[in-house]
ModelCIF file with pLDDT and N, C-alpha, C, O atoms, coordinates in Angstrom:
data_MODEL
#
_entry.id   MODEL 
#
_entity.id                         1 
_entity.type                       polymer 
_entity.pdbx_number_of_molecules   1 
#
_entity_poly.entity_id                      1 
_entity_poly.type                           'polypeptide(L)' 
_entity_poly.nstd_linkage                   no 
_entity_poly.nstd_monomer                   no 
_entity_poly.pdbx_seq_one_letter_code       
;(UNK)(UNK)(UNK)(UNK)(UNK)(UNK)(UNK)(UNK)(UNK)(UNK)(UNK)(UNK)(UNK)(UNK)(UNK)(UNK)
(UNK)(UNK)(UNK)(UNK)(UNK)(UNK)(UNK)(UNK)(UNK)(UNK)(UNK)(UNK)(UNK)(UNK)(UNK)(UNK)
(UNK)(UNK)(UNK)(UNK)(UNK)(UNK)(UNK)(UNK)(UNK)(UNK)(UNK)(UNK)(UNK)(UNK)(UNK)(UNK)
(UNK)(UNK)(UNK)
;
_entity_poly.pdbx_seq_one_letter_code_can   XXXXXXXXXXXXXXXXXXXXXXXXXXXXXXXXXXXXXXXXXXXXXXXXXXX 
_entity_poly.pdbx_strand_id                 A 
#
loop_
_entity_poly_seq.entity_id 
_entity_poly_seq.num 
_entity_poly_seq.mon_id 
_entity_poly_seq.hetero 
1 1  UNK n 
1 2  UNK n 
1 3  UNK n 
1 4  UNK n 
1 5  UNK n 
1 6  UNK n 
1 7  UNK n 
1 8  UNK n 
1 9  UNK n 
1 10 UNK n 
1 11 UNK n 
1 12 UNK n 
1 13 UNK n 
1 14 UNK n 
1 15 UNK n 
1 16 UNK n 
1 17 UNK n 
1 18 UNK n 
1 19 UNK n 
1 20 UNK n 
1 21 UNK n 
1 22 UNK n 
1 23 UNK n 
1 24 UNK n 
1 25 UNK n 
1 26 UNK n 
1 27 UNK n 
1 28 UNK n 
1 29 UNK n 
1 30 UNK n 
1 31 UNK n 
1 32 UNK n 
1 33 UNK n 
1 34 UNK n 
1 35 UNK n 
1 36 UNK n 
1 37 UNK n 
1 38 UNK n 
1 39 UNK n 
1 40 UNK n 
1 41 UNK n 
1 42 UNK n 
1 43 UNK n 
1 44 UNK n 
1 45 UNK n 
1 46 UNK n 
1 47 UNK n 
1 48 UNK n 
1 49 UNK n 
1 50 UNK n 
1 51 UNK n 
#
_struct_asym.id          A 
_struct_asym.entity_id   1 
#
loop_
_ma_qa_metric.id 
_ma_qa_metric.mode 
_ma_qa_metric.name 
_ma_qa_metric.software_group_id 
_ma_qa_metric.type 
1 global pLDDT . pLDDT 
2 local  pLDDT . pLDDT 
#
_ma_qa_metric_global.metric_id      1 
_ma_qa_metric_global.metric_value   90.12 
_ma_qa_metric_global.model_id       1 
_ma_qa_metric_global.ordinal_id     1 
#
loop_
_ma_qa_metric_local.label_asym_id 
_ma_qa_metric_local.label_comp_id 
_ma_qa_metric_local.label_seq_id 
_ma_qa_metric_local.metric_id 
_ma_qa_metric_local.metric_value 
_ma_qa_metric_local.model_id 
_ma_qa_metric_local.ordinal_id 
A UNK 1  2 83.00 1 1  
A UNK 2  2 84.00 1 2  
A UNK 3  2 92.00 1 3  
A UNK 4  2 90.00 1 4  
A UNK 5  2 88.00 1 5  
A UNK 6  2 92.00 1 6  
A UNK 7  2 94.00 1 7  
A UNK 8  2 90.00 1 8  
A UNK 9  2 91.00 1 9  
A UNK 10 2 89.00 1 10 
A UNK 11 2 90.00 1 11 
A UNK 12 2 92.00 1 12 
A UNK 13 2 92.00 1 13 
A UNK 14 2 91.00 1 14 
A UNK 15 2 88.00 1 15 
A UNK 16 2 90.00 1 16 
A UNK 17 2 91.00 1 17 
A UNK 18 2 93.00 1 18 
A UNK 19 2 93.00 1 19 
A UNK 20 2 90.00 1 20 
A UNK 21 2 90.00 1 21 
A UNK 22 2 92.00 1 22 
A UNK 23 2 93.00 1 23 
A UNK 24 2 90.00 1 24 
A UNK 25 2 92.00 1 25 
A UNK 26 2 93.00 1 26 
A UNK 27 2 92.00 1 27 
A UNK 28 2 91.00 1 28 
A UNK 29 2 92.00 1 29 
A UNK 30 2 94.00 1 30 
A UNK 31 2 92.00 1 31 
A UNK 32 2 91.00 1 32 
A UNK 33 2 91.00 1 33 
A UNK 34 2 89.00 1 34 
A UNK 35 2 92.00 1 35 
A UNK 36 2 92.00 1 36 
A UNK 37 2 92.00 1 37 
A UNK 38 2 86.00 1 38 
A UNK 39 2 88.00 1 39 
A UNK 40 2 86.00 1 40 
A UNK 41 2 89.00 1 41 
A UNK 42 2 84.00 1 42 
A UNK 43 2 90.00 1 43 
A UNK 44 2 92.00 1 44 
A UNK 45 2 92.00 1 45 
A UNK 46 2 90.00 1 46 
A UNK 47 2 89.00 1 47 
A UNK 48 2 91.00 1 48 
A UNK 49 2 89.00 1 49 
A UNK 50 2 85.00 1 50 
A UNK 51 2 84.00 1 51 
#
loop_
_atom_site.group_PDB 
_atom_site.id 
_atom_site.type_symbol 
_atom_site.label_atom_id 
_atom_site.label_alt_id 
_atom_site.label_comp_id 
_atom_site.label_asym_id 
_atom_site.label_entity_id 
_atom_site.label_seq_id 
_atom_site.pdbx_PDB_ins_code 
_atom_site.Cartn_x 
_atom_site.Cartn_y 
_atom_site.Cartn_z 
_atom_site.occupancy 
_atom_site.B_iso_or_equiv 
_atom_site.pdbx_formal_charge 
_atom_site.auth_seq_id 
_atom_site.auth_comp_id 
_atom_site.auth_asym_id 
_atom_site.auth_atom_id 
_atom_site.pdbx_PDB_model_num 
ATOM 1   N N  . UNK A 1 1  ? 98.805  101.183 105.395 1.00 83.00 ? 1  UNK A N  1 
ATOM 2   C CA . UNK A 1 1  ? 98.698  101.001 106.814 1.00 83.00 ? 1  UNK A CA 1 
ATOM 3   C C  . UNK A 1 1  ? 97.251  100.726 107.209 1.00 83.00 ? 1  UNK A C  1 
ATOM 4   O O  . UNK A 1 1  ? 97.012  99.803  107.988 1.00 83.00 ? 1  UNK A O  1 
ATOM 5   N N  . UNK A 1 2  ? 96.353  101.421 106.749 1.00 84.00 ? 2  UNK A N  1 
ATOM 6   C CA . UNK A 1 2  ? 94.561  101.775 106.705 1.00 84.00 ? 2  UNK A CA 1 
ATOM 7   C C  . UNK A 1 2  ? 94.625  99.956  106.544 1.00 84.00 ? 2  UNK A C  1 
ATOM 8   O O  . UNK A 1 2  ? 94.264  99.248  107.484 1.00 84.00 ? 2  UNK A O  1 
ATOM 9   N N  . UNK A 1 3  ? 95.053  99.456  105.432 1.00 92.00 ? 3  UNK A N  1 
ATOM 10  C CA . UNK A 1 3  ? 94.525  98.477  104.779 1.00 92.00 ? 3  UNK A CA 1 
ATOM 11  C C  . UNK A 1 3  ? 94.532  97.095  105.810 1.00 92.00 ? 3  UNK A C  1 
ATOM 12  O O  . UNK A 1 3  ? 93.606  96.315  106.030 1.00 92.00 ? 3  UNK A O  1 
ATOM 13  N N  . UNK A 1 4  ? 96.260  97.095  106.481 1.00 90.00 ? 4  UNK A N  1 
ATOM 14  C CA . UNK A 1 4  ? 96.139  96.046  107.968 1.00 90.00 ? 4  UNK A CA 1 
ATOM 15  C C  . UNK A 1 4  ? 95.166  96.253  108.755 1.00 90.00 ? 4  UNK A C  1 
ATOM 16  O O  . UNK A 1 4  ? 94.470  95.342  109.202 1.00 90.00 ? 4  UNK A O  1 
ATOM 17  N N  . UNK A 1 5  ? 94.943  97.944  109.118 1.00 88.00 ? 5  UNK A N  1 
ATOM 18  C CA . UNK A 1 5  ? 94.154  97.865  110.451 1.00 88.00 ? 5  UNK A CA 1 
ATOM 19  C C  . UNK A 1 5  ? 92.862  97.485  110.106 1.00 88.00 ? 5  UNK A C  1 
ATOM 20  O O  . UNK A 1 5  ? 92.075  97.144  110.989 1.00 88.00 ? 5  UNK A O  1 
ATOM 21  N N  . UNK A 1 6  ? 92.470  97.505  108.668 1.00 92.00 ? 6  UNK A N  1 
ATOM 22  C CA . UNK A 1 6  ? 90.968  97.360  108.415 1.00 92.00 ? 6  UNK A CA 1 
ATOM 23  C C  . UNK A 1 6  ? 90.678  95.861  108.239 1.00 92.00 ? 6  UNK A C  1 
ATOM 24  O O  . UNK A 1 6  ? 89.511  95.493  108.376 1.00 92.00 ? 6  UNK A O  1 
ATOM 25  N N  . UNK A 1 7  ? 91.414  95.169  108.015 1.00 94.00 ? 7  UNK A N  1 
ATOM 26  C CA . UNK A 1 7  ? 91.984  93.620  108.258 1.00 94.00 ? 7  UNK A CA 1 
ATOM 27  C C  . UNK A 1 7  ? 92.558  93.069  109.444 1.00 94.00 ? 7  UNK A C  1 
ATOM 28  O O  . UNK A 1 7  ? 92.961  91.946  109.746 1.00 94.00 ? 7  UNK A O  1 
ATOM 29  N N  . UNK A 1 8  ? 92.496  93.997  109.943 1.00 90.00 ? 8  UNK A N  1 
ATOM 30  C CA . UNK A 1 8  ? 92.848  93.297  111.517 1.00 90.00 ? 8  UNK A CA 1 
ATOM 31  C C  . UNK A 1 8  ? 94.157  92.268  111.560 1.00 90.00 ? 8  UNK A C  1 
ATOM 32  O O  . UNK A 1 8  ? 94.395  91.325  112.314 1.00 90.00 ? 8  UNK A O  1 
ATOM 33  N N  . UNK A 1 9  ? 94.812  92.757  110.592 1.00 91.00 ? 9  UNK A N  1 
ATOM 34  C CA . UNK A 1 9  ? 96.069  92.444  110.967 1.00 91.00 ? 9  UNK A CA 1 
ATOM 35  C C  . UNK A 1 9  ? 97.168  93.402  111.438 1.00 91.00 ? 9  UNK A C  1 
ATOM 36  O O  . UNK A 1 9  ? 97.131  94.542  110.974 1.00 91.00 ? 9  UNK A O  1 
ATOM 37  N N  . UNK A 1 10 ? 98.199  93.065  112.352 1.00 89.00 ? 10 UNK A N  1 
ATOM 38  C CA . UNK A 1 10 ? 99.258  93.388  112.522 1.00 89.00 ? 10 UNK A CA 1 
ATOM 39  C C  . UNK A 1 10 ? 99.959  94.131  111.877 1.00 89.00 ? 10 UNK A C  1 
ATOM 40  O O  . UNK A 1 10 ? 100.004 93.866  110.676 1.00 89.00 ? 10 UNK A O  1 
ATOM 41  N N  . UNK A 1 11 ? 100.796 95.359  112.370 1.00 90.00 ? 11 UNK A N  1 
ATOM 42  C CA . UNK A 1 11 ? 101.778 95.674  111.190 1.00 90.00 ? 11 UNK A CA 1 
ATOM 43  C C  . UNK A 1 11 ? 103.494 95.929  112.142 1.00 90.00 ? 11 UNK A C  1 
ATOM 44  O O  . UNK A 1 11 ? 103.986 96.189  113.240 1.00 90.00 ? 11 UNK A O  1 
ATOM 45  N N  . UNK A 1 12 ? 103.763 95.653  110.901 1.00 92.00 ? 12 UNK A N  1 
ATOM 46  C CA . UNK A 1 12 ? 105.863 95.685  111.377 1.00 92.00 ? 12 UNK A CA 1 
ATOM 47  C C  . UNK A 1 12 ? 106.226 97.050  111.036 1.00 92.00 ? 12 UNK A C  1 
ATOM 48  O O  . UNK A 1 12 ? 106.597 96.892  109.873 1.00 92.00 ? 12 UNK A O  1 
ATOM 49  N N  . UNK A 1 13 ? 106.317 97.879  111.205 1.00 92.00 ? 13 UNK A N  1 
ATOM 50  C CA . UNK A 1 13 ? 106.656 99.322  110.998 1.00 92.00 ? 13 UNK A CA 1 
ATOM 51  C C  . UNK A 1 13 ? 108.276 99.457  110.815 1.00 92.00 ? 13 UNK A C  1 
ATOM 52  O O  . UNK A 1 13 ? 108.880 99.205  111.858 1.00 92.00 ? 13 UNK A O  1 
ATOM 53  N N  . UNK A 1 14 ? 109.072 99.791  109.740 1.00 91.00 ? 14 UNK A N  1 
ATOM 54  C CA . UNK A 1 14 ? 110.672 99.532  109.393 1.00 91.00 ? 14 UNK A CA 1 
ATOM 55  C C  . UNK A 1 14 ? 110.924 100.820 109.360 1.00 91.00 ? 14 UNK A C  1 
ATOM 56  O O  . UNK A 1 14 ? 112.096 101.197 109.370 1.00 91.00 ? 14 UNK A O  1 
ATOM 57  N N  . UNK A 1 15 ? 109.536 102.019 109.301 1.00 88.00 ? 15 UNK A N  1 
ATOM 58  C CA . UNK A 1 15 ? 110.520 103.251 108.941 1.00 88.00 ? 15 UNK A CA 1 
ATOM 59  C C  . UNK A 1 15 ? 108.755 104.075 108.281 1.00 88.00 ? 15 UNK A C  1 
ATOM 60  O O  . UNK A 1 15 ? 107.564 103.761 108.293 1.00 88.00 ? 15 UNK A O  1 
ATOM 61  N N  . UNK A 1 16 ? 109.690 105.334 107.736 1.00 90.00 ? 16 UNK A N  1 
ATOM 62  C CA . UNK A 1 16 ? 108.021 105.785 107.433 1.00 90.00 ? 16 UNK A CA 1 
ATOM 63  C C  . UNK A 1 16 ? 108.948 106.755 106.652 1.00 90.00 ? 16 UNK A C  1 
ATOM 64  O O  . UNK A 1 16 ? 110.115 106.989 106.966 1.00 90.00 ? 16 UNK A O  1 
ATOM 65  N N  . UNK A 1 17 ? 108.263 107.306 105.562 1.00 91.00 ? 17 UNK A N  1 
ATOM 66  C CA . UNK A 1 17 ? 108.664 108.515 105.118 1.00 91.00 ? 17 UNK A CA 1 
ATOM 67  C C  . UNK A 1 17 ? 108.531 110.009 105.879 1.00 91.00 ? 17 UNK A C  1 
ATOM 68  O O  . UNK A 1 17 ? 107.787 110.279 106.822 1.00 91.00 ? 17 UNK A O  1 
ATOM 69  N N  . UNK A 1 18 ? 109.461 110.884 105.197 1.00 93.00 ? 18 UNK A N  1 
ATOM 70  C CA . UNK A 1 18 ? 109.239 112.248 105.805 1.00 93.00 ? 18 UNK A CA 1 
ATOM 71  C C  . UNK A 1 18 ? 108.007 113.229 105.252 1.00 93.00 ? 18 UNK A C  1 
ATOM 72  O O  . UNK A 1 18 ? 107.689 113.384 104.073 1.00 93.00 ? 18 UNK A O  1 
ATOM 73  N N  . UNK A 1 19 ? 107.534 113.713 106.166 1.00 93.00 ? 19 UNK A N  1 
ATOM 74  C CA . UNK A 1 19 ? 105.826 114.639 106.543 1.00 93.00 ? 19 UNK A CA 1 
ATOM 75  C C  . UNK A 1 19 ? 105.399 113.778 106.927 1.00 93.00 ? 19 UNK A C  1 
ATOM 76  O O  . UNK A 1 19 ? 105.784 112.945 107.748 1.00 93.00 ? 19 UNK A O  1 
ATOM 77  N N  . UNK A 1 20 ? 103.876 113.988 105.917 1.00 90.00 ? 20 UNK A N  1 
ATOM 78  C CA . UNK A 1 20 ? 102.827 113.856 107.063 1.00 90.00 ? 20 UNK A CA 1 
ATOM 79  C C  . UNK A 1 20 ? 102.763 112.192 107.540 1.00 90.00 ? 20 UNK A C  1 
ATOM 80  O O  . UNK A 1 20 ? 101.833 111.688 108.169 1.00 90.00 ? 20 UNK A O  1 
ATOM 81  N N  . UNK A 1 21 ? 103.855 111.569 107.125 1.00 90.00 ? 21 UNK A N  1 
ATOM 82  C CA . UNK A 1 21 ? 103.449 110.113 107.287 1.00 90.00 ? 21 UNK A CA 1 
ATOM 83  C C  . UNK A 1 21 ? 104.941 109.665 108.603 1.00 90.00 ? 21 UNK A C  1 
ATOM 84  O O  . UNK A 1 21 ? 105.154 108.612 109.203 1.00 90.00 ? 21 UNK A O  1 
ATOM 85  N N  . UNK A 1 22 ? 105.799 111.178 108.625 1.00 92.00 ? 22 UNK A N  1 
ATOM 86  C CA . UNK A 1 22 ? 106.696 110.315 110.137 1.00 92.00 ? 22 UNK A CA 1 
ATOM 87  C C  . UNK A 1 22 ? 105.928 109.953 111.175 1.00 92.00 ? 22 UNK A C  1 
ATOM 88  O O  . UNK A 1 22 ? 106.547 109.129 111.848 1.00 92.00 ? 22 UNK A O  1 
ATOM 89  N N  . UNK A 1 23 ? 105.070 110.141 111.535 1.00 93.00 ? 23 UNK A N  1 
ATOM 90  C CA . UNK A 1 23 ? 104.250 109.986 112.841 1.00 93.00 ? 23 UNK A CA 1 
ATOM 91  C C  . UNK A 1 23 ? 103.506 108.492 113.203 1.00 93.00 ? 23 UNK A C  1 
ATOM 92  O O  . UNK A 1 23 ? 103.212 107.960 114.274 1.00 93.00 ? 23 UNK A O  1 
ATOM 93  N N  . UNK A 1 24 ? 103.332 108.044 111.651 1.00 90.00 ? 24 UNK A N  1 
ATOM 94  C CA . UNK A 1 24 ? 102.729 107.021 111.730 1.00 90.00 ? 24 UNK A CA 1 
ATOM 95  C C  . UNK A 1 24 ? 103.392 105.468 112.253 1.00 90.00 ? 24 UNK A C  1 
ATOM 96  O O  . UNK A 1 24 ? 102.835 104.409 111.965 1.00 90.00 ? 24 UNK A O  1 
ATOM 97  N N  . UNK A 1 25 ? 104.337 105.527 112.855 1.00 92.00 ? 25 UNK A N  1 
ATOM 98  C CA . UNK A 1 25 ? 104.568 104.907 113.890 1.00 92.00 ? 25 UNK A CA 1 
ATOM 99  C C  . UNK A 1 25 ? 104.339 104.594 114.944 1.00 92.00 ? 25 UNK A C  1 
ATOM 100 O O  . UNK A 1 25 ? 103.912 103.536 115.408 1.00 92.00 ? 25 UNK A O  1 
ATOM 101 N N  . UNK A 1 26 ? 104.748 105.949 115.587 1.00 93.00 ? 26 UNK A N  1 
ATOM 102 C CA . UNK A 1 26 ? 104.348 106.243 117.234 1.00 93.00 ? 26 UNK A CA 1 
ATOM 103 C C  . UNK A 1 26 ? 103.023 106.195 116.909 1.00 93.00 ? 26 UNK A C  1 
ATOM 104 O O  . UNK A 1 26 ? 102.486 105.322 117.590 1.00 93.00 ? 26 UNK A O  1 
ATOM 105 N N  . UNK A 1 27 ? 102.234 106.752 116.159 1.00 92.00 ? 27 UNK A N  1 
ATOM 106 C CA . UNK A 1 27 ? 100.546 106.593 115.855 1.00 92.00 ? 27 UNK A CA 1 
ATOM 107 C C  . UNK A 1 27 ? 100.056 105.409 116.164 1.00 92.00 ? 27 UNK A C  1 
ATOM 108 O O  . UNK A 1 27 ? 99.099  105.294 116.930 1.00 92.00 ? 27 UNK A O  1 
ATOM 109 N N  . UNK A 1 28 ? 100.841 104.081 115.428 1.00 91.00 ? 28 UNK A N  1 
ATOM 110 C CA . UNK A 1 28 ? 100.536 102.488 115.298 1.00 91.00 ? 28 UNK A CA 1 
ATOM 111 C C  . UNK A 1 28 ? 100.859 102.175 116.721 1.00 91.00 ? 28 UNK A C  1 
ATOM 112 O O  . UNK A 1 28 ? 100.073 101.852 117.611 1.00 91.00 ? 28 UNK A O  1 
ATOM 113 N N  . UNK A 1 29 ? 101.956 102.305 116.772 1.00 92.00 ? 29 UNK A N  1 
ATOM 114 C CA . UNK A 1 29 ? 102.330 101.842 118.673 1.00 92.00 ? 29 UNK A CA 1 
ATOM 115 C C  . UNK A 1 29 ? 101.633 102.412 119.776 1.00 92.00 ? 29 UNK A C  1 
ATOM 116 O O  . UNK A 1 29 ? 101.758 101.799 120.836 1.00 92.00 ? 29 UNK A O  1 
ATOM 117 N N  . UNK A 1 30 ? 101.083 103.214 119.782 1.00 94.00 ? 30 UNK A N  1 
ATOM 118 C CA . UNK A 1 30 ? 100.342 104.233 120.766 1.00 94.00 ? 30 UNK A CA 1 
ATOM 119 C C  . UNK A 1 30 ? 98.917  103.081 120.859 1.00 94.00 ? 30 UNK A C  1 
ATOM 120 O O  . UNK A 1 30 ? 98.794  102.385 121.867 1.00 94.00 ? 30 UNK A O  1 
ATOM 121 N N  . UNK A 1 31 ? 98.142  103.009 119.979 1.00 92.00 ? 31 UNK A N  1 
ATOM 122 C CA . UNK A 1 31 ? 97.002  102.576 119.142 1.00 92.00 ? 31 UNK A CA 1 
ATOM 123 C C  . UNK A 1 31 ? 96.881  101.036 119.684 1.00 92.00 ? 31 UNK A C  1 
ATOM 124 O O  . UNK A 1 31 ? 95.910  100.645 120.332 1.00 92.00 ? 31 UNK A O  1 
ATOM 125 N N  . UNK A 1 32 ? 98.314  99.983  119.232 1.00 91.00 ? 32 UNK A N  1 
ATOM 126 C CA . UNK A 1 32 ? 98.579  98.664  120.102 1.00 91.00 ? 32 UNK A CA 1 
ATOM 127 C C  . UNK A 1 32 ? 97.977  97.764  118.751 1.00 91.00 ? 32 UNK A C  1 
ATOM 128 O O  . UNK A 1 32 ? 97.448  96.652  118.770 1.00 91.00 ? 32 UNK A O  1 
ATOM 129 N N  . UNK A 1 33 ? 98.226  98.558  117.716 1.00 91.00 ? 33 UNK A N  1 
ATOM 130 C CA . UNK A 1 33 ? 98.378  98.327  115.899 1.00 91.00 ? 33 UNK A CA 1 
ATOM 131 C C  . UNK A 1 33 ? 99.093  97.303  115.328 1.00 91.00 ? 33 UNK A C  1 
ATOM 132 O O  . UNK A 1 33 ? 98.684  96.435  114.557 1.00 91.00 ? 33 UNK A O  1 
ATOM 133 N N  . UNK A 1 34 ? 100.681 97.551  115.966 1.00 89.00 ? 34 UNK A N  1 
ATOM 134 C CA . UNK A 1 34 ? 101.904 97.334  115.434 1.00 89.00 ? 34 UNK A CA 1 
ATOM 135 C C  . UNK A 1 34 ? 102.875 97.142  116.353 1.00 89.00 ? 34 UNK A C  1 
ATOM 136 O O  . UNK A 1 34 ? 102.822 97.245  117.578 1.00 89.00 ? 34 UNK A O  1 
ATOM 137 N N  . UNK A 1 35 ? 104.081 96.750  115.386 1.00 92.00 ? 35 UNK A N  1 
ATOM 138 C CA . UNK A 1 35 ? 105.294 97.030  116.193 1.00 92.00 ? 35 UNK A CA 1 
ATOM 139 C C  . UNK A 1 35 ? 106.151 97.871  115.434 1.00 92.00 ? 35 UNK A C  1 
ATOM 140 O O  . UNK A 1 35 ? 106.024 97.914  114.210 1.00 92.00 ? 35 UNK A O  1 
ATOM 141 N N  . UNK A 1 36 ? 107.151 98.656  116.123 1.00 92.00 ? 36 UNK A N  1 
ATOM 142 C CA . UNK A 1 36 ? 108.178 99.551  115.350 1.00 92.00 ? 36 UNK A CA 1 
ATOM 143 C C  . UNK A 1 36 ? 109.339 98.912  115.791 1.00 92.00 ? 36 UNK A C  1 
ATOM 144 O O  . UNK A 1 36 ? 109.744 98.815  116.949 1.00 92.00 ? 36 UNK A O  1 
ATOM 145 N N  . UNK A 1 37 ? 110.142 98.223  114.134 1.00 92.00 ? 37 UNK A N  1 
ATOM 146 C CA . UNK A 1 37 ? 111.130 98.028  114.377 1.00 92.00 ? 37 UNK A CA 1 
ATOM 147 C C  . UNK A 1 37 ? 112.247 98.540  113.665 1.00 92.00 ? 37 UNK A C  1 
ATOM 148 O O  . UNK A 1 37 ? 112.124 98.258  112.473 1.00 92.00 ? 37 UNK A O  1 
ATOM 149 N N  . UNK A 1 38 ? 113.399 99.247  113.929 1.00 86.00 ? 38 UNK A N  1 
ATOM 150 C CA . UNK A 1 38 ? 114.681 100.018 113.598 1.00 86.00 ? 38 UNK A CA 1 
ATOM 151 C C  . UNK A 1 38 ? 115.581 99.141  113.251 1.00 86.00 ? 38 UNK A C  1 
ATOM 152 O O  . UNK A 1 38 ? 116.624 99.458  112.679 1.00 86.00 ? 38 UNK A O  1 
ATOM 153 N N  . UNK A 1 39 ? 115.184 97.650  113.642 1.00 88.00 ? 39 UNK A N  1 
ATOM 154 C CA . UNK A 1 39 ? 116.544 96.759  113.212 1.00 88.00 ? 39 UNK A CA 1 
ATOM 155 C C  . UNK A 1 39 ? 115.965 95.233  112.397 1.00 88.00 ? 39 UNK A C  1 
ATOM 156 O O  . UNK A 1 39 ? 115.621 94.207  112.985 1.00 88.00 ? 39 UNK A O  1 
ATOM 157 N N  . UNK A 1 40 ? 115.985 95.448  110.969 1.00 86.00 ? 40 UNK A N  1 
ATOM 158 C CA . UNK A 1 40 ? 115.405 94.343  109.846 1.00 86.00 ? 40 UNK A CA 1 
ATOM 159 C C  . UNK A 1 40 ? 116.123 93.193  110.650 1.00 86.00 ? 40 UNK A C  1 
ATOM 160 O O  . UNK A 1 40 ? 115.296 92.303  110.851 1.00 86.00 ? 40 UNK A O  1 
ATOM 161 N N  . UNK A 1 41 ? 117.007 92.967  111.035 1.00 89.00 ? 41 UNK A N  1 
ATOM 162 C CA . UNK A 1 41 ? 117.070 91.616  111.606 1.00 89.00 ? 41 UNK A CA 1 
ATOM 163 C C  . UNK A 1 41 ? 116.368 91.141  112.932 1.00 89.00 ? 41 UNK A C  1 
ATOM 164 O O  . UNK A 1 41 ? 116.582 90.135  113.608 1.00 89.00 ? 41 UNK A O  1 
ATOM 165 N N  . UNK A 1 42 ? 115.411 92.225  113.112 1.00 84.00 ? 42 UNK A N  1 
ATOM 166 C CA . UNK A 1 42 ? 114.772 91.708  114.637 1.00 84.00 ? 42 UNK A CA 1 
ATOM 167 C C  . UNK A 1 42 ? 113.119 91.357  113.991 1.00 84.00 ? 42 UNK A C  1 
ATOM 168 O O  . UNK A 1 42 ? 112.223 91.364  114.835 1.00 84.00 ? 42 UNK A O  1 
ATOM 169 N N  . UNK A 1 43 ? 112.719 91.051  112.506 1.00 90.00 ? 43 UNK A N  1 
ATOM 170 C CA . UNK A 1 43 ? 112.006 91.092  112.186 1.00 90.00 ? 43 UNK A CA 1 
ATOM 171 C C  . UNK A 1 43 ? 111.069 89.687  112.466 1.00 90.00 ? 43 UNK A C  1 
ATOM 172 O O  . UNK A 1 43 ? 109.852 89.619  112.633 1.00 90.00 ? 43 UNK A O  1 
ATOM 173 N N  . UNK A 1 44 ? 112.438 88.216  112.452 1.00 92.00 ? 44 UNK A N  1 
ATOM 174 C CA . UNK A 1 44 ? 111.570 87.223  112.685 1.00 92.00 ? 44 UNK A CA 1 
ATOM 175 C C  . UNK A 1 44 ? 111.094 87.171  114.145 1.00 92.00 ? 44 UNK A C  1 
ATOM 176 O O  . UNK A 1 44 ? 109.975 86.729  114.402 1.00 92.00 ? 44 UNK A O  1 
ATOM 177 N N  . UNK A 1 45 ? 111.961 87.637  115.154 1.00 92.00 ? 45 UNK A N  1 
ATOM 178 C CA . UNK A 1 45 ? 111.217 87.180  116.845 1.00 92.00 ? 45 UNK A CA 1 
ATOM 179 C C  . UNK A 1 45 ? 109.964 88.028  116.905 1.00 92.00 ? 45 UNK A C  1 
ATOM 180 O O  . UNK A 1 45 ? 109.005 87.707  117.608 1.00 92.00 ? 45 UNK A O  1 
ATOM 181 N N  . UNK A 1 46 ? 110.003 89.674  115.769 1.00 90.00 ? 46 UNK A N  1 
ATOM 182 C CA . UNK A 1 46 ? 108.440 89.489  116.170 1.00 90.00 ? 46 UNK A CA 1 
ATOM 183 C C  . UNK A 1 46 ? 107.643 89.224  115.380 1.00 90.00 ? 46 UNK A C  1 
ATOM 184 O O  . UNK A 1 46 ? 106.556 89.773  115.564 1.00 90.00 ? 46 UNK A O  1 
ATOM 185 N N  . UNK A 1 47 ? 107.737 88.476  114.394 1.00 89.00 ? 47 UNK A N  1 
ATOM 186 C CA . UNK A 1 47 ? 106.706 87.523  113.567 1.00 89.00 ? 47 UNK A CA 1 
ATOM 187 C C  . UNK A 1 47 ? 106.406 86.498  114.712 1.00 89.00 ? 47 UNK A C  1 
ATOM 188 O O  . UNK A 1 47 ? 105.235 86.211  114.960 1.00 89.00 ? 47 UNK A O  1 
ATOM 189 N N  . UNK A 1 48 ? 107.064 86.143  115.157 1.00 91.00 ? 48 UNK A N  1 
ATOM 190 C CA . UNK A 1 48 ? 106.952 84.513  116.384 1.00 91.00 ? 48 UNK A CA 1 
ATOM 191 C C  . UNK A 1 48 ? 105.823 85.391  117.542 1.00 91.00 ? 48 UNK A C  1 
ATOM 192 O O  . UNK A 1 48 ? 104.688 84.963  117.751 1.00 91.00 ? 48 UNK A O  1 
ATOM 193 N N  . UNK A 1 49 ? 106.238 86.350  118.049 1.00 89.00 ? 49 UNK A N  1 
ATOM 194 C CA . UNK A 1 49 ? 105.591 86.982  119.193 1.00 89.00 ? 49 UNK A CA 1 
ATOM 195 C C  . UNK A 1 49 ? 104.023 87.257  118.226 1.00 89.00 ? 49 UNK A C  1 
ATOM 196 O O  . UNK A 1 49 ? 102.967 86.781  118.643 1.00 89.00 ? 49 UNK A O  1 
ATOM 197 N N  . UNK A 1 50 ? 104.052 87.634  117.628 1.00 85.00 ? 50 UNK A N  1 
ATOM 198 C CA . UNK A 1 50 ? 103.029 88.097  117.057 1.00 85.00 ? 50 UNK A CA 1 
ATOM 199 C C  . UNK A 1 50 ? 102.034 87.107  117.106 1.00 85.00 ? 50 UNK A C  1 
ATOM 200 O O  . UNK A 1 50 ? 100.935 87.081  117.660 1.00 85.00 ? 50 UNK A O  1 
ATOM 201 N N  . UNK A 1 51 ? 102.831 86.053  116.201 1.00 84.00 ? 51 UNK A N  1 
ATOM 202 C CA . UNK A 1 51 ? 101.513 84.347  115.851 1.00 84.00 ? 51 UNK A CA 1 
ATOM 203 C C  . UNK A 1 51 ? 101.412 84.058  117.238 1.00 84.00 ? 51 UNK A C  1 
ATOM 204 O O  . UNK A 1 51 ? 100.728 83.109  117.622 1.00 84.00 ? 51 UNK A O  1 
#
C-alpha cells in the first residue's frame, strides 16, 4: 500500500486482511489515496474515473 502512496499512484482497495491491516481501507479513503471497492466487476469504471 506504502509503495502506491510513495509513487503517487492510486490504489483499488478489493478487501484487506484481518488485524492490523482491516482498517486500511477506510485509512486510504479517509486520506483521498484510493478507492474501496466490494464489487471486482466495478473495477474498470474506476480505472476510467481514475485516468
Amino acid at each position: 500500500m506504502f509503495e502506491a502512496v510513495a509513487s503517487k499512484n492510486p490504489l483499488i482497495i478489493t478487501g484487506a486482511l484481518p488485524g492490523q491491516e482491516e482498517d486500511n481501507p477506510a485509512f486510504a479513503q479517509k486520506l483521498n489515496l484510493g478507492v474501496v471497492s466490494d464489487d471486482i466487476n466495478n473495477i474498470k469504471p474506476i480505472i476510467e474515473d481514475l485516468i
